[in-house]
C-alpha positions in Angstrom: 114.3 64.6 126.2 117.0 64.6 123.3 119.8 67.1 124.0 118.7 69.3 120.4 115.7 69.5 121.8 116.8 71.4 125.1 118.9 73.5 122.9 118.1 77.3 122.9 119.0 77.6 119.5 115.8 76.4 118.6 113.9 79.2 120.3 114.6 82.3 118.2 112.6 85.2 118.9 110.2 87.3 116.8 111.1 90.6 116.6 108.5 93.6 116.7 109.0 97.5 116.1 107.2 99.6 118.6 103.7 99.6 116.5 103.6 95.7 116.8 104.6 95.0 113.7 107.5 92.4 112.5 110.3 94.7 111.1 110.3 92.3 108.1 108.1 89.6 106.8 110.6 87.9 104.4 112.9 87.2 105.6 110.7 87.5 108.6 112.5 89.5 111.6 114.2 86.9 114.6 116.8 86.9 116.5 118.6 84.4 118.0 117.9 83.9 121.7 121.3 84.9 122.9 120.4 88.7 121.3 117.2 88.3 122.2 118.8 88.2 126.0 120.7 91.1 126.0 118.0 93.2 123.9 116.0 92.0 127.4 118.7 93.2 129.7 120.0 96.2 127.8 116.5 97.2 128.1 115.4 97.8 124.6 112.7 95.5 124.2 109.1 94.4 125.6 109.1 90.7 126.2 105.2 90.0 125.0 105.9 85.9 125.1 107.9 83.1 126.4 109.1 80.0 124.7 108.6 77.1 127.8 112.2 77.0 128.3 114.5 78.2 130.1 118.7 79.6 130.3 120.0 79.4 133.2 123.7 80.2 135.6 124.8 78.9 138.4 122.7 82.2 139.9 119.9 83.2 137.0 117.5 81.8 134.9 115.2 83.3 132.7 112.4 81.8 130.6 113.7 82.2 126.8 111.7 84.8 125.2 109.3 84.0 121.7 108.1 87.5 120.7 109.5 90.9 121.8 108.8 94.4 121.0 111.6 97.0 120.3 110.7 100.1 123.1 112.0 102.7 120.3 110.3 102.8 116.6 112.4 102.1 114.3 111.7 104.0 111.1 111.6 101.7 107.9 113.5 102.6 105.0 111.4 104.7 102.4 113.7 102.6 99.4 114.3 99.4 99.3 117.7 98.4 98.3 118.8 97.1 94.7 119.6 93.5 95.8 119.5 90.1 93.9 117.3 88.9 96.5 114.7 91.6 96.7 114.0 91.6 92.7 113.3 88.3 92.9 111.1 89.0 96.1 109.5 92.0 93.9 108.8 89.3 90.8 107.6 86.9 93.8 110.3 84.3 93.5 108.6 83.9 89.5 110.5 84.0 85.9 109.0 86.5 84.6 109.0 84.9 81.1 107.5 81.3 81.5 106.7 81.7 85.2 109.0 78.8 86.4 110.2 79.2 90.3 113.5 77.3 90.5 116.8 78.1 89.4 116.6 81.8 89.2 118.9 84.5 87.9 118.3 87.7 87.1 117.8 89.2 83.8 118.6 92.1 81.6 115.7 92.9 79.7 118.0 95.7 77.7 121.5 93.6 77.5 124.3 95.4 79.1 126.1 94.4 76.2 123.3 96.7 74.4 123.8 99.5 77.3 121.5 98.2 79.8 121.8 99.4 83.2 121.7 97.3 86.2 118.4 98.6 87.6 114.7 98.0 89.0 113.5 99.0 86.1 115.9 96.9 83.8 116.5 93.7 85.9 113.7 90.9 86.1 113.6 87.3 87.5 114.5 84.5 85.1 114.9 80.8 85.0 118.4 80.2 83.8 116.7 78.3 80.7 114.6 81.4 79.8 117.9 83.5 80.4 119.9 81.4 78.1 117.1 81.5 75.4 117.3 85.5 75.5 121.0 85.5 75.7 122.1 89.4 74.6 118.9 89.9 72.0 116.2 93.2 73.4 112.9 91.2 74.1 111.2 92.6 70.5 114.0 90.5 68.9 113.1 87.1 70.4 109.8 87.6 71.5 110.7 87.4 75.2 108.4 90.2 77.4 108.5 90.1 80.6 105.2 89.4 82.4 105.3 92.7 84.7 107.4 95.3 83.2 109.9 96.0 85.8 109.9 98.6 88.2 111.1 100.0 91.7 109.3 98.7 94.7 107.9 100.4 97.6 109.1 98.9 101.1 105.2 98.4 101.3 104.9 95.9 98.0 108.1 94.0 99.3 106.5 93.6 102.3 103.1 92.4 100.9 105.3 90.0 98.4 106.8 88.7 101.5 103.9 88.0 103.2 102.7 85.5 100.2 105.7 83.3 101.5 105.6 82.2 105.1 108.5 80.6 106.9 108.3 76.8 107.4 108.4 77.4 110.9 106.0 79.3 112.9 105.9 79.1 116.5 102.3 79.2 117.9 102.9 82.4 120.1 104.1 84.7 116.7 100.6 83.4 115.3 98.7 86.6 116.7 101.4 89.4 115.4 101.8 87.7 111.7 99.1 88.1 109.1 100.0 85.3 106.3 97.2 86.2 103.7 96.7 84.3 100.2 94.2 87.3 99.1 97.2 89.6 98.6 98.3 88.0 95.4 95.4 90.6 94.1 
């Protein structure tokens, strides 16, 4: 066995709230296995899986945990926060002009330079070619519109957005606690 492969730090742990959900699906809730650890011995979590490893001293050892369950709820945040990662999670990782997924920036659809605010409902997704092709003109002026008129997210639609893009790792014991589902692009 390689050493990399006996390394813990492959064996993060998925992290549930009380109601057995994961506290985020993108980017999906884990913790690294030394907080996984003291989580278990602070007594704060629910160990529902193990990874088929172990950490051990020269008088403990503990099979590594793969999914554990916070014993408190933690209340989710009614309003998501204005970030440049969570507009492009709320335009699903999409210009909203030609639809193009790589190299994304975000966009004023009214220009600052024209009094725009720096807002959910004045901030989409762009390609950088489709935000150089705008430039400072309002969409009317070059026939730019963006294909969902911007708005503010619930915690709920982030959530369904992030579900659309699952992790390129899964272990098999998370498999029962995520629900990756192509019919929410509805």
């Amino acid at each position: 066995m390689l050493a990399a492969e006996r390394a813990p730090d492959a064996c993060p742990a998925l992290v549930l709230n009380a109601d057995f959900r994961p506290l985020s699906y993108f980017p999906l809730s884990l913790w690294s296995w030394q907080d996984t650890v003291k989580a278990v011995f602070l007594d704060r979590v629910v160990i529902l899986n193990h990874y088929d490893r172990f950490v051990r001293s020269p008088s403990f050892e503990m099979q590594l945990p793969s999914v554990v369950c916070l014993k408190e709820y933690v209340k989710p945040s009614r309003n998501p926060a204005f970030t440049r990662f969570n507009v492009f999670l709320r335009d699903r990782f999409e210009c909203q002009y030609c639809g193009e997924h790589s190299d994304l920036t975000f966009d004023h659809v009214i220009p600052r330079s024209r009094g725009g605010k720096t807002t959910w409902e004045n901030v989409v997704a762009a390609c950088s070619a489709c935000n150089l092709l705008k430039g400072g003109r309002l969409p009317h002026q070059c026939g730019m519109y963006p294909a969902q008129a911007p708005a503010r997210p619930s915690v709920a639609q982030l959530h369904k957005h992030g579900r659309l893009f699952p992790p390129n790792y899964l272990h098999e014991s998370w498999t029962d606690y995520l629900y990756w589902d192509s019919e929410l692009e509805e």
